[in-house]
C-alpha positions as CSV (number, residue, x, y, z in Angstrom):
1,X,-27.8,-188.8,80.4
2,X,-29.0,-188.4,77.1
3,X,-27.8,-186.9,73.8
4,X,-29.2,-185.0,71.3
5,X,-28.9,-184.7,68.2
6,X,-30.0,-181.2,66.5
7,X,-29.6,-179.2,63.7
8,X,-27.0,-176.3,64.0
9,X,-27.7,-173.4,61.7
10,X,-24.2,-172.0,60.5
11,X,-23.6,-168.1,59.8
12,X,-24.0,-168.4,56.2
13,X,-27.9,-169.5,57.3
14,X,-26.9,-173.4,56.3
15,X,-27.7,-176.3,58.6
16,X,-25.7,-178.7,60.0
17,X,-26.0,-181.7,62.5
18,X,-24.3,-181.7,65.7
19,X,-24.8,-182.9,69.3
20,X,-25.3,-182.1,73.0
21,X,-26.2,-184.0,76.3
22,X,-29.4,-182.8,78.3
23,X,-27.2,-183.5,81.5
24,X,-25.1,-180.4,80.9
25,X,-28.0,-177.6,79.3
26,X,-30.0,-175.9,81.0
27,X,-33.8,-176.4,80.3
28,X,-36.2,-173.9,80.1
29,X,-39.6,-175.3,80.1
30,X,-42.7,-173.8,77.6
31,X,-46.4,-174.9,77.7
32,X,-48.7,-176.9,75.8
33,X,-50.1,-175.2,73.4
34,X,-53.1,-175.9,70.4
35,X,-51.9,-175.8,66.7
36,X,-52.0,-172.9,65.2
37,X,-53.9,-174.8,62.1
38,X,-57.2,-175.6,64.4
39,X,-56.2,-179.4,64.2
40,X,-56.6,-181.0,67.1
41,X,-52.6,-181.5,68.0
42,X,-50.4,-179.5,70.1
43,X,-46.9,-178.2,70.2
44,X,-44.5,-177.8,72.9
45,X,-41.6,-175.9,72.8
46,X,-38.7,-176.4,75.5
47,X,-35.6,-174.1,75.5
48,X,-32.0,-175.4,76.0
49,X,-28.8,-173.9,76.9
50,X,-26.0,-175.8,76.0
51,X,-22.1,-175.5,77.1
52,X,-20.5,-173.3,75.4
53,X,-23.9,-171.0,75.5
54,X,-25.5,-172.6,72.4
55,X,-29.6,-172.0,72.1
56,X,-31.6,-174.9,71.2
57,X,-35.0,-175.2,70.7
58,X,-37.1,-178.8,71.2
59,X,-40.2,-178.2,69.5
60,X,-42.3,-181.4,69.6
61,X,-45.7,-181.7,67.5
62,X,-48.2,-184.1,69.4
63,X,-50.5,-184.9,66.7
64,X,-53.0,-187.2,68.5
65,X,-54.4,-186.2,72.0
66,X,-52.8,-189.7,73.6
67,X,-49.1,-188.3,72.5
68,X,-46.2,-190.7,72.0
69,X,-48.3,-192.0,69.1
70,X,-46.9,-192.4,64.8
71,X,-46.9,-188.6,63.9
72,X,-45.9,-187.2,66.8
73,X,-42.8,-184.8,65.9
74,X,-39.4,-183.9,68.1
75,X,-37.0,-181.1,66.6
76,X,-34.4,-180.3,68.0
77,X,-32.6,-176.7,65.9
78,X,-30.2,-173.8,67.3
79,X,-31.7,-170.8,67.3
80,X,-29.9,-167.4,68.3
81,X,-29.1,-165.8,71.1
82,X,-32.1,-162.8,69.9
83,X,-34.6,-165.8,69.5
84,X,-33.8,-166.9,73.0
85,X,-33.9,-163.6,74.3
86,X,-37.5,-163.3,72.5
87,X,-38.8,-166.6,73.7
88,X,-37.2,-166.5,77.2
89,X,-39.3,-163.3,77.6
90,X,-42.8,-164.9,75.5
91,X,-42.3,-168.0,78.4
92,X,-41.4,-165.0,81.6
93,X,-38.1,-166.3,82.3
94,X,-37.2,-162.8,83.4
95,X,-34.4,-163.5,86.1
96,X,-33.1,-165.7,82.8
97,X,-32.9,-163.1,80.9
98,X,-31.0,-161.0,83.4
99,X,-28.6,-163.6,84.3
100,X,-27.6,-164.9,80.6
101,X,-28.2,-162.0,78.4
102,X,-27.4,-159.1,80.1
């Protein structure tokens, strides 16, 4: 069991830190992807759904082609439940999308 920290963003658009274990989310995987800047990184974004139906994106920035190297980047930030729907359906997670956002 791990847990996670992450930043919530509040209604008022302000950010916050708060937690969740990657035991009890659901995990929606993405792909590895080149940086959009030409560099010669790549980012890979993973989808969570935590209890209480919380979206959270892991977005982690491998800067070197080896990974787990000094400039590699994990974020961890909520997202909503329209940015979900929008990357659930960029990453085909149709039957997702039926079952949780109906």
């Amino acid at each position: 069991m791990a847990i996670v920290a992450y930043l919530a963003v509040a209604s008022d658009g302000s950010l916050h830190g708060e937690v969740f274990e990657t035991d009890n989310a659901e995990r929606f995987k993405g792909s590895f992807c080149p940086l959009a800047d030409g560099s010669s990184g790549t980012v890979k974004e993973d989808l969570y759904r935590a209890e209480g139906g919380t979206w959270i994106k892991n977005t982690v920035i491998l800067n070197s082609r080896r990974g787990s190297e000094v400039g590699d980047t994990s974020t961890y930030t909520s997202i909503s439940q329209a940015d979900a729907r929008d990357w659930l359906k960029q990453h085909d997670y149709t039957e997702t999308l039926s079952r949780l956002l109906a």
